[in-house]
C-alpha positions as CSV (number, residue, x, y, z in Angstrom):
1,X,130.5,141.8,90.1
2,X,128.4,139.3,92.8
3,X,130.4,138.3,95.3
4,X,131.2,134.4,96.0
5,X,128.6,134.3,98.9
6,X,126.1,135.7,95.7
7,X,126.8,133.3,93.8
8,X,126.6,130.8,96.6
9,X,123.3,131.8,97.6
10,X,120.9,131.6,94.2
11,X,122.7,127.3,93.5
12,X,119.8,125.6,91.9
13,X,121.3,122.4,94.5
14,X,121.1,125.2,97.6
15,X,117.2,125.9,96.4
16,X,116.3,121.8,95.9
17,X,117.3,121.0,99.4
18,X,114.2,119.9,101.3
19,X,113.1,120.2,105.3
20,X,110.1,117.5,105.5
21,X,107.2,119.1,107.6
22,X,105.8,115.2,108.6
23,X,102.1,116.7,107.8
24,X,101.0,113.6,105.9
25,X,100.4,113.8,102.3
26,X,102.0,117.4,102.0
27,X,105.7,116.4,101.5
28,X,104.4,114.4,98.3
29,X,102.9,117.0,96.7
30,X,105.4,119.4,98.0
31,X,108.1,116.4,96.6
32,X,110.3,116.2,99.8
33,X,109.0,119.4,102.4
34,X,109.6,122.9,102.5
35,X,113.1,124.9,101.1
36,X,115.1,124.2,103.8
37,X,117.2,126.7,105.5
38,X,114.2,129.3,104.2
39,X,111.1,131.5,104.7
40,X,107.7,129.8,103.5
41,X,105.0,132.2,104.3
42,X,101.4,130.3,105.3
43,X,98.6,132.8,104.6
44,X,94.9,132.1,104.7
45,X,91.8,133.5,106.8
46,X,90.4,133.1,110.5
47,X,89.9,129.8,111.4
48,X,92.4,128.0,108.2
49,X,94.4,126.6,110.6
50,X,97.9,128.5,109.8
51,X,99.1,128.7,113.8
52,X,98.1,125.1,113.8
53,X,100.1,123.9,110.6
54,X,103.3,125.8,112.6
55,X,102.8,123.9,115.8
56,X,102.6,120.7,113.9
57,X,105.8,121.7,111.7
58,X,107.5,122.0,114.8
59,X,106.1,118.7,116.6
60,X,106.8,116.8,113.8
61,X,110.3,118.4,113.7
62,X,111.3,117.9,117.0
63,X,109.7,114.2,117.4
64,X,110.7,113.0,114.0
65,X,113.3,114.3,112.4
66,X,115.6,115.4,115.7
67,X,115.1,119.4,114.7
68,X,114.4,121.3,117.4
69,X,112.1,125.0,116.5
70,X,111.5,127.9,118.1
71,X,107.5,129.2,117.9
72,X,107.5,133.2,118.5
73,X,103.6,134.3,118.7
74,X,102.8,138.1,118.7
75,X,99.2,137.5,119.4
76,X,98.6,134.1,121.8
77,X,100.7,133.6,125.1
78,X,102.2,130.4,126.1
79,X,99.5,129.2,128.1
80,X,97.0,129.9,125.5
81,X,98.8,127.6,122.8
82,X,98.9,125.1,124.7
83,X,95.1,124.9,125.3
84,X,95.1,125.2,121.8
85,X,96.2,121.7,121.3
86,X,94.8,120.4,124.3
87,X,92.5,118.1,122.4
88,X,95.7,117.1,119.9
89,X,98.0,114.4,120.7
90,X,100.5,116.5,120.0
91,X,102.2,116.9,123.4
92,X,103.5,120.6,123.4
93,X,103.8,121.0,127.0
94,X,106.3,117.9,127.1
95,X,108.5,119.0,124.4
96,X,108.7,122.4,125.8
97,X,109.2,121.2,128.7
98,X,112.4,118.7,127.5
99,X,113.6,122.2,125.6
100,X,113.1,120.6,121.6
101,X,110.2,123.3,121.5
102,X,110.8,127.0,123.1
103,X,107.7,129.3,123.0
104,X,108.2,132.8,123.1
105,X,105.3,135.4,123.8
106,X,106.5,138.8,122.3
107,X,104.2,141.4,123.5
108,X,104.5,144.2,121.1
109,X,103.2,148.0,122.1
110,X,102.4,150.2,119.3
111,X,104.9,152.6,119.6
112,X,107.4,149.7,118.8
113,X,105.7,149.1,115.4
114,X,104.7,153.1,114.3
115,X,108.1,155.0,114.4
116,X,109.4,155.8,111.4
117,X,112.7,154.5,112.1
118,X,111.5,151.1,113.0
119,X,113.7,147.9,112.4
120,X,113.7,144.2,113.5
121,X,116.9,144.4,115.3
122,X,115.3,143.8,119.3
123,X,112.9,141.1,117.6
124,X,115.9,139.2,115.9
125,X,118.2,139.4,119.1
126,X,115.7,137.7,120.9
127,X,115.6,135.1,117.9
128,X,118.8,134.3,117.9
129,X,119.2,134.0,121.7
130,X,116.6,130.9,121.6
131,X,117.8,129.5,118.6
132,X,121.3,129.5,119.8
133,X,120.4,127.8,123.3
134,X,118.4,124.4,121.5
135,X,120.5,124.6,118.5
136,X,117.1,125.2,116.5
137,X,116.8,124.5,113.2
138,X,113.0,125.1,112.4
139,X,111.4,128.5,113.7
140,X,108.0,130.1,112.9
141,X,106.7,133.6,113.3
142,X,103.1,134.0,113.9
143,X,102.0,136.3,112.4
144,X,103.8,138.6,110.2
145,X,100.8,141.1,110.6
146,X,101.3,141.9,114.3
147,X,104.7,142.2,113.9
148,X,104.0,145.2,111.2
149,X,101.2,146.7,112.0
150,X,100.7,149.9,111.4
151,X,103.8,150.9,109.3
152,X,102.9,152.9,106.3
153,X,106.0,153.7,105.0
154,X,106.1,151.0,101.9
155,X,109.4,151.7,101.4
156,X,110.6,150.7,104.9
157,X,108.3,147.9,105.3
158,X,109.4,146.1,102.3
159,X,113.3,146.4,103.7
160,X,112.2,145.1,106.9
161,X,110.5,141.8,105.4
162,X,113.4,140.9,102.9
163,X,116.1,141.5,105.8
164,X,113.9,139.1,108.0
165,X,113.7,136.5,105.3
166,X,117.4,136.7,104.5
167,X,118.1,136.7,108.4
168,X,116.7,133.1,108.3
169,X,118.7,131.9,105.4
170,X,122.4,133.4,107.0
171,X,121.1,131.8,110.4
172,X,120.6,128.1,108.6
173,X,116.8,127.9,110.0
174,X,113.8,126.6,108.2
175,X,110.9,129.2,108.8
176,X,107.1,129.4,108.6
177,X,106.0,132.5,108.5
178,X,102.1,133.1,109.3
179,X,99.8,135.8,107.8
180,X,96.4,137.1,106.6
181,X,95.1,137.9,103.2
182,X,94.8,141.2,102.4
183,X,92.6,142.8,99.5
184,X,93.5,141.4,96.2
185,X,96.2,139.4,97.5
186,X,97.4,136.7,100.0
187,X,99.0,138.9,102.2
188,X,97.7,141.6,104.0
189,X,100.2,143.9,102.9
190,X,100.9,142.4,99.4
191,X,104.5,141.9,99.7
192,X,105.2,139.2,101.6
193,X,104.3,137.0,99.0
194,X,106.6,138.5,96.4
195,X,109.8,137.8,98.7
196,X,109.2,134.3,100.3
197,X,111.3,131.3,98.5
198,X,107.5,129.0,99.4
199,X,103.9,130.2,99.5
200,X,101.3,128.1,101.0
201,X,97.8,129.3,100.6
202,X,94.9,127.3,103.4
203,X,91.4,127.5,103.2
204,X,88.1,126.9,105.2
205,X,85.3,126.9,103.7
206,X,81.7,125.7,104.2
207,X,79.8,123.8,100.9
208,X,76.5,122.4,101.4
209,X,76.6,123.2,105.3
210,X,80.3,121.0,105.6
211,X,83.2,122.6,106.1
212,X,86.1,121.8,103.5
213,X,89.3,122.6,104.0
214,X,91.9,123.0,101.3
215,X,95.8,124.2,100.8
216,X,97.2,124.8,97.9
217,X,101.8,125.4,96.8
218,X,100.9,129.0,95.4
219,X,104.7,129.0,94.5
220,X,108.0,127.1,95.4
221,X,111.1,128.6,93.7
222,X,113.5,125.9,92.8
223,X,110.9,123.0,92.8
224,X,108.6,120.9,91.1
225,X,105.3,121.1,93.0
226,X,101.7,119.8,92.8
227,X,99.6,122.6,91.5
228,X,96.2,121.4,92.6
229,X,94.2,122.3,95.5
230,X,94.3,119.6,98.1
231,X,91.7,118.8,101.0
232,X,93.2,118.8,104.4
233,X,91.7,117.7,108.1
234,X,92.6,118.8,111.1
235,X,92.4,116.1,113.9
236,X,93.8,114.3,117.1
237,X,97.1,113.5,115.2
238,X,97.3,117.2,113.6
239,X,97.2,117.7,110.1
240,X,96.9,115.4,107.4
241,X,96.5,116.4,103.7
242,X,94.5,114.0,101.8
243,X,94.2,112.4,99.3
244,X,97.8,112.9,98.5
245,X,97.9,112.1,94.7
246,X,96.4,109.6,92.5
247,X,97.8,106.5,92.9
248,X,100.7,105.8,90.1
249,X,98.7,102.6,87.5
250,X,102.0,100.4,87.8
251,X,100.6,97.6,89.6
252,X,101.5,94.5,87.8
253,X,98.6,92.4,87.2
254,X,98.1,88.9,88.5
255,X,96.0,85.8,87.8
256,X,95.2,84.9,91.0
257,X,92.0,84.5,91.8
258,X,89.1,85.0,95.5
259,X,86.1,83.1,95.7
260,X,83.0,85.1,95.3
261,X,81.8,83.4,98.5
262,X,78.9,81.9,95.9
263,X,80.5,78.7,94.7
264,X,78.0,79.1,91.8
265,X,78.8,82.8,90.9
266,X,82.2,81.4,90.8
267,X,81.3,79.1,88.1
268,X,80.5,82.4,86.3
269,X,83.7,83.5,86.4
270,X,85.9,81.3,83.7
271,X,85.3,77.8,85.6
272,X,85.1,78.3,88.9
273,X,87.5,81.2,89.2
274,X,85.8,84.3,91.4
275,X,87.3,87.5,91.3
276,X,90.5,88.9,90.6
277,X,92.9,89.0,93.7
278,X,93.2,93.0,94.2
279,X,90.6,94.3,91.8
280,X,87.8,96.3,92.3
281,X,84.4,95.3,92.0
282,X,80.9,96.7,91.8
283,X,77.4,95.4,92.7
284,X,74.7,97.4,91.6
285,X,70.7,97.5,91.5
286,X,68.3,99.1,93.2
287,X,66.7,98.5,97.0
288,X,66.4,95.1,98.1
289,X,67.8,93.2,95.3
290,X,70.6,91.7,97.1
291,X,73.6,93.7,96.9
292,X,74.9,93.9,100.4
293,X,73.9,90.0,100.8
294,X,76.5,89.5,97.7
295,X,79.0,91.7,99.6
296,X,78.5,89.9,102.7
297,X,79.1,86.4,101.0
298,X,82.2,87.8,99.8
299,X,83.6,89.0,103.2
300,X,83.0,86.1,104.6
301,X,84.6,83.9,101.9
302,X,87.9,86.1,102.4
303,X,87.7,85.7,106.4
304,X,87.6,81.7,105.8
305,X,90.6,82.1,103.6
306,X,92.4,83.6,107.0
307,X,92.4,87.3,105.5
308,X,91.3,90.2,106.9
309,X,88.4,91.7,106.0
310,X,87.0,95.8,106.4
311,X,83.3,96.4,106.1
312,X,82.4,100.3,105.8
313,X,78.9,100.2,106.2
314,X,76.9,103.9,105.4
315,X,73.8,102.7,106.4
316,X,73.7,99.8,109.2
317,X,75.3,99.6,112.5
318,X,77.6,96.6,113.1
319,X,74.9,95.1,115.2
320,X,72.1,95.4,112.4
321,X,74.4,94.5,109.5
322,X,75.1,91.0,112.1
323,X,71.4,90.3,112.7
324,X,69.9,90.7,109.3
325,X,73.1,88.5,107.3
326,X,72.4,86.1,110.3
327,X,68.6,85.3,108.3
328,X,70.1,84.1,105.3
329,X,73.5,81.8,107.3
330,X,76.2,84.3,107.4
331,X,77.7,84.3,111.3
332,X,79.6,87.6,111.0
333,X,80.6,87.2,115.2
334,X,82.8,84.6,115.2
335,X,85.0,86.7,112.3
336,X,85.1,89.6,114.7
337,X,86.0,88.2,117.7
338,X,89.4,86.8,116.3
339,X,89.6,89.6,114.5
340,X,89.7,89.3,110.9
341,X,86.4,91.4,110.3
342,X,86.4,95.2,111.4
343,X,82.7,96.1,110.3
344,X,82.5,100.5,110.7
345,X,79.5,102.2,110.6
346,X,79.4,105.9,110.1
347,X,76.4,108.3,108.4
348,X,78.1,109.9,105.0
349,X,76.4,113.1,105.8
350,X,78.7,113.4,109.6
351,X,81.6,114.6,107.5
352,X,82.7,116.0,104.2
353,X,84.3,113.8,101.5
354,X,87.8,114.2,102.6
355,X,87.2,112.8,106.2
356,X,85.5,109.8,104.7
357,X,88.6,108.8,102.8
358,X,90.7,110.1,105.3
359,X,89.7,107.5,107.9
360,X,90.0,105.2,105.1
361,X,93.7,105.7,104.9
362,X,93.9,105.1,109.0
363,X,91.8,102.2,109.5
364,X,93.8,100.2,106.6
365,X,97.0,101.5,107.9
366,X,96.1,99.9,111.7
367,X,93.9,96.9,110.4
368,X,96.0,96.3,107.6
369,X,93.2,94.1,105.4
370,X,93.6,92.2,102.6
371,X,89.7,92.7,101.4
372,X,87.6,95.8,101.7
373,X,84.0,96.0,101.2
374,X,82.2,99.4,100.9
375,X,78.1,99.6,101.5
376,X,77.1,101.5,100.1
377,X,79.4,103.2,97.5
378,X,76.2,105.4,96.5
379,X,75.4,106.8,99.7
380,X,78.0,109.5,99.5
381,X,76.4,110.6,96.6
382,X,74.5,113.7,98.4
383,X,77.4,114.8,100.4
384,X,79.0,116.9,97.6
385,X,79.4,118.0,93.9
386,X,79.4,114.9,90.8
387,X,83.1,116.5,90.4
388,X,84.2,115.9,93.9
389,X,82.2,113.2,94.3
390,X,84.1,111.3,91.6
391,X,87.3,112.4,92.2
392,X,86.9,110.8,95.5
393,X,85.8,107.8,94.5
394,X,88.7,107.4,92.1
395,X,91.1,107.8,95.0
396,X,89.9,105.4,96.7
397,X,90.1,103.2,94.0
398,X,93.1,103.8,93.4
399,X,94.4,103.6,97.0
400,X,92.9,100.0,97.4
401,X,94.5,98.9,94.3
402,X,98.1,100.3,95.0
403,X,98.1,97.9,97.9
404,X,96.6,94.8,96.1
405,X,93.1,95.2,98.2
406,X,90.5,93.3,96.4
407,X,87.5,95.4,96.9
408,X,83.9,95.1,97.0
409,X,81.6,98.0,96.1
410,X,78.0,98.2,95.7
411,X,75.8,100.8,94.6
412,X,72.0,102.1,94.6
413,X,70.6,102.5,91.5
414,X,67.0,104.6,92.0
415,X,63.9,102.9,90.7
416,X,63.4,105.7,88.3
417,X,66.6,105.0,86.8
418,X,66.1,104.1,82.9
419,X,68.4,101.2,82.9
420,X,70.4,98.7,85.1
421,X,73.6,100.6,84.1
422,X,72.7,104.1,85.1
423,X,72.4,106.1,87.9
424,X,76.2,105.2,88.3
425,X,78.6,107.9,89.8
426,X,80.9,107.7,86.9
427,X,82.8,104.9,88.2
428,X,82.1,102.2,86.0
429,X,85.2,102.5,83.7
430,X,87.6,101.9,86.7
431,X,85.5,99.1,88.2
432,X,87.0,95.8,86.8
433,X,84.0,93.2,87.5
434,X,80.3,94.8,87.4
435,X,77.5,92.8,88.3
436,X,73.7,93.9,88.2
437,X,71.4,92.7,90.1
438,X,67.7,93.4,89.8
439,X,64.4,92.3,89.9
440,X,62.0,90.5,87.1
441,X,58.8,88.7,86.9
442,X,58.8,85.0,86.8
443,X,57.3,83.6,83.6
444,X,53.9,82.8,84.0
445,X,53.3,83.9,87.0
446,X,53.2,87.2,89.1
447,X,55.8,87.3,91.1
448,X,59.2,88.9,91.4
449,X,62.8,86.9,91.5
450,X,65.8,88.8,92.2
451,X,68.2,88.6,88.7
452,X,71.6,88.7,88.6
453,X,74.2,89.1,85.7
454,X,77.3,90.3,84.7
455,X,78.1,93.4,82.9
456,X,81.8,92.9,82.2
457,X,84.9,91.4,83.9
458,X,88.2,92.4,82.7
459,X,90.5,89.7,81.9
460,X,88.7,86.6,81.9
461,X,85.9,85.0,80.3
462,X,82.7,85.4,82.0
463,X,78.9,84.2,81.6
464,X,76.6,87.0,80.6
465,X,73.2,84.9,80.8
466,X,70.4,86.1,84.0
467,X,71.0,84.0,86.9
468,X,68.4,83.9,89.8
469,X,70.0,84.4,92.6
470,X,68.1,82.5,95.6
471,X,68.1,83.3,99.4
472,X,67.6,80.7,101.8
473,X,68.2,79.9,105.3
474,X,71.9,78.5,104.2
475,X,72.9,81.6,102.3
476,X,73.4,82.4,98.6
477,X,72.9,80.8,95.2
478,X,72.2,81.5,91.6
479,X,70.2,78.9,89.2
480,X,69.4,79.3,85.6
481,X,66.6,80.8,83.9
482,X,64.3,80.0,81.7
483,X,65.0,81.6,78.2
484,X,61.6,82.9,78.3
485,X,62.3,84.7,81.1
486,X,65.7,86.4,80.2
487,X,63.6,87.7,77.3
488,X,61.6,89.3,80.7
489,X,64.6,90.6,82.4
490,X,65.1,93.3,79.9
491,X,62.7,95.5,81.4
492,X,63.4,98.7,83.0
493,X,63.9,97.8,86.4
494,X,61.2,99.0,89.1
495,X,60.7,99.8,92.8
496,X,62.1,96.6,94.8
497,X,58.6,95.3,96.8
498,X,60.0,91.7,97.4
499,X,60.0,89.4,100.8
500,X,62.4,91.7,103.5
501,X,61.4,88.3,106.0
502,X,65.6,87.5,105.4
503,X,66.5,91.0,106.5
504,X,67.6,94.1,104.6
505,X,69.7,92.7,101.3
């Protein structure tokens, strides 16, 4: 008959309790942290960051959550962890110093780990001895391999590992337990796995000549969990998992309405309306046609309102993107010296897809905008597969609209493209206003005018008739055409060859 500590031990309540590990974005799709008061075991290859994610459990423990941890390496000394995270703002040396972290460097020789009689007893003395003098409450091993090695006897080494996990649940400590993958399975000797209560699977791997990392919940008894492999980045702050999850579509919708920074594009909009406040919207058309003049006009419209604009520019520097909107009468300085523009430049192809939106999340949580504009949307195109590239799109979407950003897209559409609608990156359906913009001949004559139209905008009445849209010394507007000359505009559009005298557009 089990016995009341049995019983006690397998509570679906005990299982559901959670320790939070602070690693942004995994408590969400872990829902809440690790099992607390248990063994997780954190496998993956050279160089997935597993000693890494540990450290950071711990940091985040002891700075955060008032839980001070105990790190035992069999492999790295002290002094060699904390060059580790030299480059981290992490602070190790302080917090060991101030006793909320201990490191211990257990130098195992091989006779310790080969005789058949083998057991964890010196290891788990040592253990408890630290744990008792900080009152500990996280701990991880690293790694599980080291501390093993070389025991053949399958019998005895499966013992060993279910009385070490069990050791942490009597002793009331949350553990991370580090190890490698072995053949066929994620742990080198193929066990582990089966006796953790958590299994966290990391990545690193290299597609396209970036490297991607990813972690995945392999299982979590007890718990809910997100299935899905997740990208994850490794810098100064430590780890961050992103893009958590989708964004939840319960924003309530508004009427409110921006100015397009055109008064007559906002004319367009159902009588003088502009955009939706905290939609998403999408300029498109191929080179030169005016899209990042548009997104310009916009930004500076919501800087005028006192709101704080973001400009993520892929292919100008701040200084360029100034210079050439200064040719057609958009100032961008005087926005950024009282600090309601942030313009940042970056080339797509510097990182992979998850450190793009990554710095996303940080430079909204310290600029805190109201407006973003991203130009252009297109140029992360190359930088990985339609699949990934879409997905990423669609999280940043949906993170902009969660927090009632109105945001400004536009996109390139190649000059081979068949139509003004494709050559998209299968975004269209979550964009909420679309406007194409595009070049057609002038009737009776042979030159080019930039057209502009829009393709839909949810919510409101719009005009669907060809505007010219007109750049001038003074900035934008858009003026009727000629209904001859809408029947021209149909025409596949072609390479852009127009007047660059007012700068790139």
């Amino acid at each position: 008959m089990p016995t009341a500590r049995t019983r006690r031990k397998i509570q679906p309540c005990d299982l559901a309790q959670k320790c939070p590990t602070g690693i942004k974005g995994f408590d969400q799709i872990a829902e809440g942290g690790l099992p607390r008061n248990r063994a997780t075991l954190v496998c993956g290859g050279a160089g997935s960051g597993k000693t890494l994610w540990g450290i950071d459990f711990l940091v985040k423990g002891a700075t955060l959550h008032r839980e001070p941890g105990i790190f035992m390496s069999f492999e790295e000394t002290t002094d060699e962890l904390f060059k580790d995270v030299s480059s981290l703002d992490m602070d190790l040396h302080r917090l060991v110093a101030k006793r909320k972290i201990v490191v211990e460097h257990v130098l195992l020789k091989r006779t310790d780990i080969t005789k058949s009689d083998f057991n964890l007893e010196g290891i788990l003395i040592r253990l408890e001895k630290s744990i008792d003098a900080i009152g500990a409450k996280r701990v991880v091993l690293d790694s599980i391999e080291s501390l093993f090695a070389g025991i053949a006897d399958e019998g005895l080494l499966r013992l060993e590992i279910k009385r070490l996990f069990c050791w942490f649940k009597d002793k009331g400590v949350t553990a991370i337990v580090t190890c490698e993958p072995g053949q066929g399975a994620y742990s080198r000797h193929g066990l582990e796995e089966y006796i953790s209560d958590c299994l966290i699977f990391l990545d690193n791997r290299v597609s396209e000549q970036v490297s991607i990392r990813r972690v995945r919940i392999i299982k979590y008894r007890g718990s809910n969990h997100g299935t899905n492999e997740y990208p994850f980045i490794i810098d100064r702050n430590g780890l961050s998992v992103i893009p958590v999850t989708s964004a939840a579509l319960d924003r309530p919708g508004t009427d409110r309405r921006v100015s397009t920074g055109i008064r007559s594009l906002d004319k367009m909009f159902g009588g003088s309306k502009g955009y939706t406040k905290g939609s998403s919207i999408l300029a498109s058309g191929t080179a030169g046609t005016g899209k990042s003049s548009l997104a310009t006009a916009f930004a500076v419209a919501r800087c005028m309102s006192g709101e704080r604009c973001l400009f993520l520019s892929y292919e100008e520097s701040p200084g360029q993107l100034m210079q050439n909107m200064s040719s057609i009468g958009f100032d961008l300085k005087p926005f950024v010296k009282k600090g309601l523009l942030k313009i940042v430049s970056t080339r797509p192809s510097l990182f992979g897809l998850e450190k793009h939106l990554y710095d996303l999340y940080q430079v909204i949580e310290e600029f805190k905008p109201r407006s973003v504009v991203i130009d252009p949307l297109s140029s992360l195109v190359a930088e990985g597969k339609p699949r990934e590239i879409e997905s990423m799109v669609t999280r940043t979407i949906d993170l902009l609209k969660s927090r009632g950003i109105t945001a400004f897209f536009t996109s390139l559409v190649p000059s081979t493209a068949q139509n003004d609608t494709s050559g998209e990156i299968g975004v269209s359906s979550l964009i909420d206003t679309w406007i194409v913009v595009r070049e057609i001949e002038e009737p009776d004559s042979r030159r080019r005018i930039r057209g502009l139209y829009i393709v839909k905008s949810r919510g409101m009445s719009h005009s669907s008739d060809i505007h010219k849209l007109v750049m001038t010394d003074d900035g934008l507007a858009l003026t009727p055409m000629e209904a001859d000359a809408t029947r021209k505009a149909v025409r596949p559009p072609v390479r852009a060859t127009g007047n660059r005298s007012v700068g790139r557009a």
